[in-house]
PLY file of the C-alpha trace (Angstrom):
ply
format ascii 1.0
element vertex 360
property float x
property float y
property float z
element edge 359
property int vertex1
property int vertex2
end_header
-8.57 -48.28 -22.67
-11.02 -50.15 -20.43
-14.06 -48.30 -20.97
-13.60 -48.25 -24.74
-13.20 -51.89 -25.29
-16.17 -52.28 -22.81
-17.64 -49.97 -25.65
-18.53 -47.14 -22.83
-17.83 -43.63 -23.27
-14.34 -42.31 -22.87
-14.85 -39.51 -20.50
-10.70 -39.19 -19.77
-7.56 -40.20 -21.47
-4.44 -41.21 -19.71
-1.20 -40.91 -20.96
2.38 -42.03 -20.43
5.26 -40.88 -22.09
8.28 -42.87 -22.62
11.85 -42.20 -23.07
11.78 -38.61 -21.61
12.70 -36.85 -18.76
11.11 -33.89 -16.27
13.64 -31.74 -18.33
12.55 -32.34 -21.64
8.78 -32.15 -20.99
9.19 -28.68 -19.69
11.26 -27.50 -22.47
8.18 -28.75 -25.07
6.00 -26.19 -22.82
4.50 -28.75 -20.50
3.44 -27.66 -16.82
4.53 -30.04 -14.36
1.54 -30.50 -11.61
1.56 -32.01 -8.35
5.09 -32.96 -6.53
4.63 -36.55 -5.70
3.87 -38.11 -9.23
5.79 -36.50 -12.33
2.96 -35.74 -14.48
2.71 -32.88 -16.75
-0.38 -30.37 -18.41
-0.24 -30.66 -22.25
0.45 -26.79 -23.43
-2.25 -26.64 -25.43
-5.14 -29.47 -24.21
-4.53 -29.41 -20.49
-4.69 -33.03 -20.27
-2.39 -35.13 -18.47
0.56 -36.89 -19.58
2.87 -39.07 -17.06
5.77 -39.52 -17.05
6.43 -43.65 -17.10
7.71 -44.73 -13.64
8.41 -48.07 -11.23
7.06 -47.57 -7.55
8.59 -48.75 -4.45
6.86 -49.74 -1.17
8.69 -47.98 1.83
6.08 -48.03 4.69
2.85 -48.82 5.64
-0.31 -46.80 3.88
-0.72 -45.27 0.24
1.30 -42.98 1.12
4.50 -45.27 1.75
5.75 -45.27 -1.93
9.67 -44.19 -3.54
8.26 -43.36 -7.31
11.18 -43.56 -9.89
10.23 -41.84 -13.32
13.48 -42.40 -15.45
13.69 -42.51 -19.78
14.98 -46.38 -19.16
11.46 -46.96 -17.70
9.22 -48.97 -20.24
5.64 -48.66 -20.56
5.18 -52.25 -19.76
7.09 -51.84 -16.31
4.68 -48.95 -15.85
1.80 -51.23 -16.27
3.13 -53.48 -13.84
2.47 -51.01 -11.42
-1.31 -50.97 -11.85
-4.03 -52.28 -9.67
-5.88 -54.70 -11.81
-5.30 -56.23 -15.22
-8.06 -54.06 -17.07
-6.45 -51.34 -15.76
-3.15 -52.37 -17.10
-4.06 -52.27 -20.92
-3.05 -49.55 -23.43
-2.44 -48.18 -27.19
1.17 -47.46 -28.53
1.58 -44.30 -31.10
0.30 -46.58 -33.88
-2.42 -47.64 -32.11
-1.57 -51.23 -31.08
-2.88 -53.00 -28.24
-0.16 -53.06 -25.55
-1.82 -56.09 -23.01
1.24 -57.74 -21.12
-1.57 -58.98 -18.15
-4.01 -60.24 -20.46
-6.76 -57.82 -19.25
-8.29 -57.48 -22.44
-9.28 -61.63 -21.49
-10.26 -60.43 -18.19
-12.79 -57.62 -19.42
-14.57 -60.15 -21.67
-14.82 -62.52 -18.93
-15.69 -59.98 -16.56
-13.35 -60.20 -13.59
-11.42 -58.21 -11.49
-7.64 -59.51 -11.23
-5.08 -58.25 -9.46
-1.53 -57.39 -11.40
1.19 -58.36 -9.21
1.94 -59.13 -5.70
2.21 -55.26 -5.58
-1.21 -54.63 -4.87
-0.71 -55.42 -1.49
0.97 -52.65 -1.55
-1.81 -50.29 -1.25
-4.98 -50.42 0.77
-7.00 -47.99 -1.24
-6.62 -50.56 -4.08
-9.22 -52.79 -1.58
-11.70 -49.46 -1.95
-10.90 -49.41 -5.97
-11.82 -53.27 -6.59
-14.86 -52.84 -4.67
-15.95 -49.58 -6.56
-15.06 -51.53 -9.98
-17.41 -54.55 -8.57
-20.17 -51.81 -8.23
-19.62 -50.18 -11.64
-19.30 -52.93 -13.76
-20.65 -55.91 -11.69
-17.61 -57.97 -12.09
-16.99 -60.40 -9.83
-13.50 -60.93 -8.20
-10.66 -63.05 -8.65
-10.38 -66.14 -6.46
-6.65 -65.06 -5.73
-7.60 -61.40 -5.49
-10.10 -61.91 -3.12
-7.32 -64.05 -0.84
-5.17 -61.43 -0.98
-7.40 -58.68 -0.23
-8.40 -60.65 2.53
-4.61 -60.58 3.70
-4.30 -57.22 3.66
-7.34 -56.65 5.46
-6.57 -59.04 8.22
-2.95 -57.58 8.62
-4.08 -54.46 9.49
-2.51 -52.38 6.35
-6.23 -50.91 5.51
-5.93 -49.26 9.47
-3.17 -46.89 7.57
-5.87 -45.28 5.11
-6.73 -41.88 5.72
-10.26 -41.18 6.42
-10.84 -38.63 3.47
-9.05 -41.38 1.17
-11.88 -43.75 2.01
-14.81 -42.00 2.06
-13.59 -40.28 -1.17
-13.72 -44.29 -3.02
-17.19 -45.04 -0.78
-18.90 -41.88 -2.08
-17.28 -42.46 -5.72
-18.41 -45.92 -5.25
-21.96 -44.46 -4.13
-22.33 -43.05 -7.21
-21.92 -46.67 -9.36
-25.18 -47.99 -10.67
-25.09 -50.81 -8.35
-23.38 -49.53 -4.68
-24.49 -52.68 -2.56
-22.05 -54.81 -4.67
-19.15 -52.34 -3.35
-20.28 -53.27 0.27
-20.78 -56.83 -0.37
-17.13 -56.79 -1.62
-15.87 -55.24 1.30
-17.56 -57.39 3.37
-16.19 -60.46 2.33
-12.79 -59.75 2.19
-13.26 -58.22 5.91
-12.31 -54.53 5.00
-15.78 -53.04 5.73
-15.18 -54.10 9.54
-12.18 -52.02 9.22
-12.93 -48.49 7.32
-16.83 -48.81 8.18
-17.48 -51.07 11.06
-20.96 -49.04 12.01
-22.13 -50.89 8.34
-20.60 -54.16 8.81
-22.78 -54.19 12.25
-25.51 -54.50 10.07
-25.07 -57.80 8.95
-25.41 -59.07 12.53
-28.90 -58.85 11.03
-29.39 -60.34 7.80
-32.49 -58.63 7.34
-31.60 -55.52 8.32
-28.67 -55.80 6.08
-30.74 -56.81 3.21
-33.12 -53.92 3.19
-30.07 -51.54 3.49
-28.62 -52.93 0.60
-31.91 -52.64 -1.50
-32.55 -49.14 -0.16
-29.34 -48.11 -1.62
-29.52 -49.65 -4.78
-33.33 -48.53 -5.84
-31.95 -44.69 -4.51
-28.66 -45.27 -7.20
-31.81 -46.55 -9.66
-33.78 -43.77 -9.34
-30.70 -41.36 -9.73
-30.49 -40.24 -6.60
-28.13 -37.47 -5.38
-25.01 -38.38 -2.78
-26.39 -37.27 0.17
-29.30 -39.11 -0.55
-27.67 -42.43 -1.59
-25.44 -42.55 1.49
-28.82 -41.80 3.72
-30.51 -44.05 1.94
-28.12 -46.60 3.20
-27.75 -44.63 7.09
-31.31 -44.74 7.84
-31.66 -48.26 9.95
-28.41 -47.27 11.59
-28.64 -45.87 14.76
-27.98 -42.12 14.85
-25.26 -42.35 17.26
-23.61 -45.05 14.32
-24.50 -42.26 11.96
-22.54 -39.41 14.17
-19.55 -41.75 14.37
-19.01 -43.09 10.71
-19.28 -39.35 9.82
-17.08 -37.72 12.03
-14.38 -40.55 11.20
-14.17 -40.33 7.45
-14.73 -36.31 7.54
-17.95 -37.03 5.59
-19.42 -33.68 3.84
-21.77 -31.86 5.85
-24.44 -32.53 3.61
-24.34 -36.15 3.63
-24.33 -36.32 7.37
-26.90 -34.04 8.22
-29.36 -35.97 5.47
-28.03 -38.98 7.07
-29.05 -38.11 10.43
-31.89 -37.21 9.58
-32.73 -40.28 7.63
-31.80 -42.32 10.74
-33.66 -40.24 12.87
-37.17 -39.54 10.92
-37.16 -41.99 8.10
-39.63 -43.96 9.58
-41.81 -40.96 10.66
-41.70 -40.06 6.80
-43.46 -43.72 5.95
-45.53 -42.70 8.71
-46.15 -39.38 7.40
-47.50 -40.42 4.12
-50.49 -41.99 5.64
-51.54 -39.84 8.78
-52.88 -36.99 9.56
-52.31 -33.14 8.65
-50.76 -33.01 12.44
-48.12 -35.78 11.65
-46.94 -33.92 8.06
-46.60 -30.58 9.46
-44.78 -32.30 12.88
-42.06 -33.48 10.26
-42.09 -30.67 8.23
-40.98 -28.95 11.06
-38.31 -31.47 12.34
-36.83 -31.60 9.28
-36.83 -27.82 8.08
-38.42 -28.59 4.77
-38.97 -24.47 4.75
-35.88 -23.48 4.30
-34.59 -26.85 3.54
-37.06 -28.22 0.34
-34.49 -29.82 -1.72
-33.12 -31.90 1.27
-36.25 -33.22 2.41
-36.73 -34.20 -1.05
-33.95 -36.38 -0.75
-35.10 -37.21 2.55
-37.95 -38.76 1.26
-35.69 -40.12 -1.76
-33.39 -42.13 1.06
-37.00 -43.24 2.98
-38.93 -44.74 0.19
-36.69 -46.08 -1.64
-37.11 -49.43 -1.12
-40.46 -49.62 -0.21
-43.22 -50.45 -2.88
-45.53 -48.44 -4.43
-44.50 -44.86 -2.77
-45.50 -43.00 -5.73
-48.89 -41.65 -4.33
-47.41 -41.42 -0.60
-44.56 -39.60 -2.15
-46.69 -37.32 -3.88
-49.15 -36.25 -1.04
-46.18 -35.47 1.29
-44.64 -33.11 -1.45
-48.31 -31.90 -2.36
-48.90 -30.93 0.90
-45.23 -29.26 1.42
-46.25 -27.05 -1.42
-49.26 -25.80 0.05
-46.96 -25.36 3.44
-44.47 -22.97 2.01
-46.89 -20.94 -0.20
-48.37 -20.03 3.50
-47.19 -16.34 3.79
-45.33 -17.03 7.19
-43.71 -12.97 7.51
-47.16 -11.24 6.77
-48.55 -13.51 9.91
-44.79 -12.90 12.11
-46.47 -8.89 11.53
-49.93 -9.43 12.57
-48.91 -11.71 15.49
-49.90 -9.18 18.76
-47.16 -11.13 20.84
-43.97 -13.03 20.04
-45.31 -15.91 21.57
-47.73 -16.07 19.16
-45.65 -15.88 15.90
-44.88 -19.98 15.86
-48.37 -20.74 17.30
-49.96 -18.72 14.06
-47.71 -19.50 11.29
-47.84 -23.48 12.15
-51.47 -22.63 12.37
-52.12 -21.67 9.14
-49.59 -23.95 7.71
-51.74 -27.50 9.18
-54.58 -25.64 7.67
-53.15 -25.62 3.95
-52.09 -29.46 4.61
-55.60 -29.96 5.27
-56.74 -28.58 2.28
-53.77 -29.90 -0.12
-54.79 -33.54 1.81
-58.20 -32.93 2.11
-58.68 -34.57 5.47
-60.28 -32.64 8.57
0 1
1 2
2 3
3 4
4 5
5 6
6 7
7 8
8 9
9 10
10 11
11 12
12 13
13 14
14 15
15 16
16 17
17 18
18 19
19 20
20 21
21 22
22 23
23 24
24 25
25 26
26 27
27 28
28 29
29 30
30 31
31 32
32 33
33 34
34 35
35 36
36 37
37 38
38 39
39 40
40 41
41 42
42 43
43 44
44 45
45 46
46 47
47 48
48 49
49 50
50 51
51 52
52 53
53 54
54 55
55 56
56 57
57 58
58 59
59 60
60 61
61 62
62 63
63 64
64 65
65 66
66 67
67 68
68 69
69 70
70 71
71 72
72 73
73 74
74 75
75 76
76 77
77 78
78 79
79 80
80 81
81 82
82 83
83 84
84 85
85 86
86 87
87 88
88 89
89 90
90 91
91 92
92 93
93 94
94 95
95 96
96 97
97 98
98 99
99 100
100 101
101 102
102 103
103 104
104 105
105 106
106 107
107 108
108 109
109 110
110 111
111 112
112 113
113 114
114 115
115 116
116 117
117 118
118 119
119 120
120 121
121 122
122 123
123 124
124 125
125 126
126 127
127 128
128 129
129 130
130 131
131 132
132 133
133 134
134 135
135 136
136 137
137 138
138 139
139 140
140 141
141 142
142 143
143 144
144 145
145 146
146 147
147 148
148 149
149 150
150 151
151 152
152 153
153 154
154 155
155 156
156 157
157 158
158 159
159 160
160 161
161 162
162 163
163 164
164 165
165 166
166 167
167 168
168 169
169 170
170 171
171 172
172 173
173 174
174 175
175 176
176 177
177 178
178 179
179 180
180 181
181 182
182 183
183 184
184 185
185 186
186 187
187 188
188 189
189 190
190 191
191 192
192 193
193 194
194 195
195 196
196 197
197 198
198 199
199 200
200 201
201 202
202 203
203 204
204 205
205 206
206 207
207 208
208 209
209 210
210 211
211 212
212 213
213 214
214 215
215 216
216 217
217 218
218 219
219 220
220 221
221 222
222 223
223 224
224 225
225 226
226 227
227 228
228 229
229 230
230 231
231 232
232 233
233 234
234 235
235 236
236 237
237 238
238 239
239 240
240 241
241 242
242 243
243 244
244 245
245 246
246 247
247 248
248 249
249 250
250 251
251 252
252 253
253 254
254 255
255 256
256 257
257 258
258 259
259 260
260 261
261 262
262 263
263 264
264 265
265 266
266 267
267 268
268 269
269 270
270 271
271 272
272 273
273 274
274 275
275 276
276 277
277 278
278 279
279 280
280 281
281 282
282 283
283 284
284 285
285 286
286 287
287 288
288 289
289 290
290 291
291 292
292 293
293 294
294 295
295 296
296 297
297 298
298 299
299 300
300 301
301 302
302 303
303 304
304 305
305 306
306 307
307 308
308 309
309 310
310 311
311 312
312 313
313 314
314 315
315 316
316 317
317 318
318 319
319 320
320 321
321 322
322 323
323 324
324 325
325 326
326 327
327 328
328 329
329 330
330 331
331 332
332 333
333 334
334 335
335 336
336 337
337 338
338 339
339 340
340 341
341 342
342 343
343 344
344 345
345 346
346 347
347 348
348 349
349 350
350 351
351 352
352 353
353 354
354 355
355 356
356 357
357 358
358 359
């Protein structure tokens, strides 16, 4: 319901069904999924219908919850249950707007609003308000923001589980504007909890700043994951980099770009405007042989908030191209000695940057 009375495309349909039991979806050829949540498979569609349930803290995390599915449940108890008011919106059989939270209001005026005193409940709710600030670019709730800051300060985010988070951070990645996710994080204190090696940043305001505008011009140019996160890794440290990563479980792909970025991103600026000797150097480092599409996004994460990177962009890849087209087994054969091999292929190679540069 959100999305379409934001008038965005519906890419998925949730529904609840009311009255029922496990039982009786089964019997009408549904296929129950999952074992925590009673939701079922449509026989024909595959999509998901739920069954309508209440929820029950029980202990600390996301994971703490007693779920009661029941035919006495309404679908107005169910929406209770939600995170945030436009989440808590739906359309009866006759297509009537069912809006006990007023989130309809809240869509128009653009804010993020909590349900219920429930949403302290759950920490990854802290992660899903930040990610809705970054889609949408609504702004928070006064009362919202207090309570998230509760929750943050009482220590209930420490219970998420590190693929949880980096699952709504790389989700949140993906949003057309990501540095409003960390800004929301921020300032409710959760960042210094889930991602302290970012929060660091803002020790410098600066350095904080060009972060931030890294990672949103890599989101504007439609950058890939791996490339958005290292977009935003690069002025960490790499030893930041290798913690942050191996605490959330973060995909090998997104922390080796990282690392890289945090490493070399600098030598890439540099890159663009030296020498043949300085390309092929990070050609090398970076294993653009075997590796082209990364250090594409290498150089995707390193320019993107600098100005005017267009030409710089295009020499490095110019050059790259010349690079790989060097035949590097037919020299391995020629070589007389082993030693050799490396000394002659990188040989030839800085002579086709040369060229594809021009320079001496």
């Amino acid at each position: 319901m959100r999305d379409e009375l934001l008038g965005l495309p519906v890419k998925d349909r949730d529904y609840v069904v009311v009255g029922a039991t496990p039982e009786e979806m089964a019997g009408q050829g549904y296929k129950p999924v999952g074992k925590d949540f009673p939701v079922f498979l449509h026989p024909r569609t595959q999509e998901e219908y739920a069954l309508a349930r209440t929820e029950r803290k029980t202990a600390r995390g996301y994971h703490g919850f007693e779920i009661r599915a029941a035919p006495d449940v309404t679908l107005e108890q169910d929406l209770a249950r939600r995170d945030l008011t436009i989440n808590a919106i739906a359309r009866d059989e006759d297509g009537r707007l069912i809006d006990p939270f007023n989130g309809a209001a809240d869509l128009k005026a653009g804010v993020l609003r909590h349900v219920s005193a429930a949403f302290a409940e759950d920490p990854v709710r802290i992660l899903r308000v930040a990610r809705f600030a970054a889609r949408y670019g609504f702004r928070v709730a006064p009362e919202t923001m207090k309570l998230m800051r509760g929750m943050a300060a009482s220590g209930e985010a420490d219970a998420l589980v590190a693929e949880r988070v980096w699952q709504e951070i790389a989700r949140g990645l993906m949003e057309e504007k990501p540095s409003r996710m960390f800004e929301v994080l921020r300032e409710c204190g959760a960042l210094a909890r889930v991602m302290p090696e970012v929060d660091a940043l803002w020790v410098d305001a600066d350095i904080a700043r060009e972060a931030m505008q890294a990672l949103d011009a890599a989101a504007g140019a439609g950058a890939t994951l791996p490339a958005r996160f290292a977009a935003l890794a690069r002025v960490l440290d790499p030893l930041a980099v290798e913690s942050l990563a191996g605490r959330l479980k973060i995909p090998a792909d997104c922390r080796e770009l990282a690392l890289l970025a945090a490493r070399h991103s600098n030598n890439v600026l540099d890159a663009a405007e030296e020498g043949a000797d300085s390309v092929l150097a990070l050609f090398n480092v970076a294993d653009a042989w075997r590796r082209p599409e990364r250090f594409g996004d290498l150089m995707t994460s390193s320019f993107a908030a600098e100005p005017d990177t267009g030409l710089a962009r295009a020499r490095l890849e110019r050059a790259l191209e010349a690079a790989v087209a060097v035949k590097a087994g037919e020299i391995a054969k020629e070589s007389q000695r082993a030693d050799l091999i490396r000394i002659n292929i990188d040989a030839a190679r800085l002579e086709a940057i040369r060229k594809a540069l021009g320079s001496q």
